[in-house]
C-alpha positions in Angstrom: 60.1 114.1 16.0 61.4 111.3 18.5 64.6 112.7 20.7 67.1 109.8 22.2 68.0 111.0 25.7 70.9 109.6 27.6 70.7 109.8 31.6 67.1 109.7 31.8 65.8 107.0 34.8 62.8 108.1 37.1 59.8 110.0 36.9 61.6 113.4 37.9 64.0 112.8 34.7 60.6 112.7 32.6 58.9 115.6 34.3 62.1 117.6 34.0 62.8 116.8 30.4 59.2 117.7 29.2 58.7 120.5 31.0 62.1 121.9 29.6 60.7 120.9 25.9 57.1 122.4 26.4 58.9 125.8 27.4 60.7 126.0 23.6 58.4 128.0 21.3 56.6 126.4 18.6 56.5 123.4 21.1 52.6 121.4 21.5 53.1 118.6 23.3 56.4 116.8 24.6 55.8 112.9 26.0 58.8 111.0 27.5 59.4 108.1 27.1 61.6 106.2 30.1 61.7 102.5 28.9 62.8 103.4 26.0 64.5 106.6 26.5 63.1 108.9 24.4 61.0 111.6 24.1 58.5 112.7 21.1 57.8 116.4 20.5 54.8 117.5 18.1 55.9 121.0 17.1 54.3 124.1 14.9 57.8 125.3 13.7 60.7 123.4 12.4 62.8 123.1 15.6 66.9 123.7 15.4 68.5 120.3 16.2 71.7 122.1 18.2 68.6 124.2 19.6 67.5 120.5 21.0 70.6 119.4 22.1 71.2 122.5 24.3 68.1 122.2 25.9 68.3 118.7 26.3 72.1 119.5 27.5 71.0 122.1 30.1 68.3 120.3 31.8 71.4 117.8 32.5 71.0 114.4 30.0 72.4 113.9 26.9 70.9 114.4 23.6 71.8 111.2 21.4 70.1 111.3 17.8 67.3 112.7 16.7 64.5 110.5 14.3 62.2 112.5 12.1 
């Protein structure tokens, strides 16, 4: 699953993003992405999209479509 982030520009962004990915259960690996401003999470479990965007939301960037 490939998440388009909004706000994301240095390597804190990225650490801060995947580590906030990798703590949701079901999570196995979550890679960022800054060029292009994404990030792709290989899950166990179907993950909840507003799930997503909250966590996404909370670490402080913007969640801005999701690609299967």
């Amino acid at each position: 699953m490939k998440l388009i982030i909004e706000g994301m520009s240095c390597n804190h962004c990225k650490i801060r993003v995947e580590k906030a990915l990798s703590s949701i259960e079901g999570v196995k690996k979550a890679r960022v992405d800054l060029d292009d401003g994404s990030a792709v999470v290989e899950s166990s479990v179907e993950l909840d999209r507003e799930f997503l965007r909250e966590v996404i939301d909370e670490a402080g960037y913007v969640l801005k479509g999701i690609e299967d």
